[in-house]
Structure formats: structure tokens, C-alpha cells
C-alpha positions in Angstrom: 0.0 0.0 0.0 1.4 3.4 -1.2 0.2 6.7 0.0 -1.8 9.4 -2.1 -1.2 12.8 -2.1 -3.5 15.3 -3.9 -2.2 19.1 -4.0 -3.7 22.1 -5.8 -5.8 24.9 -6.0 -9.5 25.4 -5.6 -10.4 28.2 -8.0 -13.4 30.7 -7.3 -14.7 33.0 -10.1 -15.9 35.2 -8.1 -16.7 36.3 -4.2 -20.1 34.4 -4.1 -18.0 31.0 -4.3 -15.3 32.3 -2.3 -18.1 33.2 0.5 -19.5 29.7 0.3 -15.7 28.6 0.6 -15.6 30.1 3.9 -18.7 29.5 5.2 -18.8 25.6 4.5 -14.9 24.6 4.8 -14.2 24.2 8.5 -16.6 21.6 8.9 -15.3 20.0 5.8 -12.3 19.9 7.1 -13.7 18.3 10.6 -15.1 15.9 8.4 -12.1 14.9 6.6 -9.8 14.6 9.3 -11.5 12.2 11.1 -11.8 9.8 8.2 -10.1 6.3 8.2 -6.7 6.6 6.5 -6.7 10.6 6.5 -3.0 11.6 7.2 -2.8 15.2 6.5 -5.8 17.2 5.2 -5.1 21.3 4.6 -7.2 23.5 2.7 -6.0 27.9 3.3 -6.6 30.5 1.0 -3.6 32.3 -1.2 -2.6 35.5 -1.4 -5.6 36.0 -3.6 -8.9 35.6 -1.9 -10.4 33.8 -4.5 -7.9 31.0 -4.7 -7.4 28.1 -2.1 -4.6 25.6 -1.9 -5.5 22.2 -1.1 -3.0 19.3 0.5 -4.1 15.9 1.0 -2.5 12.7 2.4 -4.3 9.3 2.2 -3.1 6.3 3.8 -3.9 4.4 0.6 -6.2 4.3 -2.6 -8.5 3.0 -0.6 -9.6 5.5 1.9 -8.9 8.0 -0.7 -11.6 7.0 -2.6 -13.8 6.6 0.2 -13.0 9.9 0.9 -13.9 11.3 -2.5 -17.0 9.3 -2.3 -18.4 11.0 1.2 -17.0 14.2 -0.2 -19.4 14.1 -3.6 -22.1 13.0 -1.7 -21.9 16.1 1.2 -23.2 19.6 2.1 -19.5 20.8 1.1 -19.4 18.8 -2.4 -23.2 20.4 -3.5 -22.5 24.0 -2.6 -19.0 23.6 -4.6 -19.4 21.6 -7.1 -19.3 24.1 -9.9 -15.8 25.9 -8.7 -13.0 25.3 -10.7 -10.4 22.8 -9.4 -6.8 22.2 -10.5 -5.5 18.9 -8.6 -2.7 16.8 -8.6 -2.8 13.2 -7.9 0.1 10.8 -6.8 -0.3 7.4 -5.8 -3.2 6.1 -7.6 
């Protein structure tokens, strides 16, 4: 089993998204962390307010996609699903 990292950028297009960001990521976050085979999970926003950068760590494939799975199906993966994301995956 190898780990997976995911690193990038959540894009807003404009304040609205970047509101909704704000308002819905902490418990996202709360979430996340808590999930089987979460290692490291770290979402901030950039020097620009409408861009966010976006670290994961998964133990494996695995609870990755379990992750990704609880995430589309959540409060946090409605209200966001239209902003842009540019993601990196390793370990898949």
C-alpha cells in the first residue's frame, strides 16, 4: 500500500463561491480529518482571496476514494461543485 497525495488549487470565479468557501470549509475539514486513513488534510486560501490551496495525504487508494466518495455526496461537495479545481494526484 502506497500513499496518495492530492495538491492544488480550488479556484473561485468570483466572491459568491469564495463566500461559500468560507462559510462551508471548516466543517469539511472536521469531516475529513477524522476519516479512516486521513494523514494530512489542509485547505488555506492564497494571497488571492479567491484561490485556495489544497493538501491531502491518504493512507492508501483506498480511503482515498472513500474519501472522495463521502465528499461528492456532502453539504461541502453540493454548494462547490461548480468551482474550478486544479488537482494533482500521486499514488493512484
Amino acid at each position: 500500500m502506497s500513499n496518495v497525495f492530492l495538491s492544488g488549487q480550488l479556484v473561485c470565479g468570483n466572491q459568491n463561491e469564495a463566500v461559500l468557501v468560507a462559510e462551508f470549509l471548516p466543517v469539511h475539514i472536521e469531516l475529513t480529518r477524522t476519516e479512516q486513513g486521513c494523514l494530512f488534510f489542509e485547505v488555506v486560501v492564497t494571497e488571492n482571496p479567491l484561490i485556495w490551496q489544497v493538501d491531502e495525504k491518504f493512507q492508501d487508494a483506498e480511503s482515498f476514494r472513500a474519501h472522495q466518495l463521502r465528499v461528492a455526496e456532502s453539504e461541502w461537495g453540493r454548494v462547490t461543485a461548480n468551482i474550478d479545481r486544479h488537482y494533482e494526484i500521486k499514488g493512484i
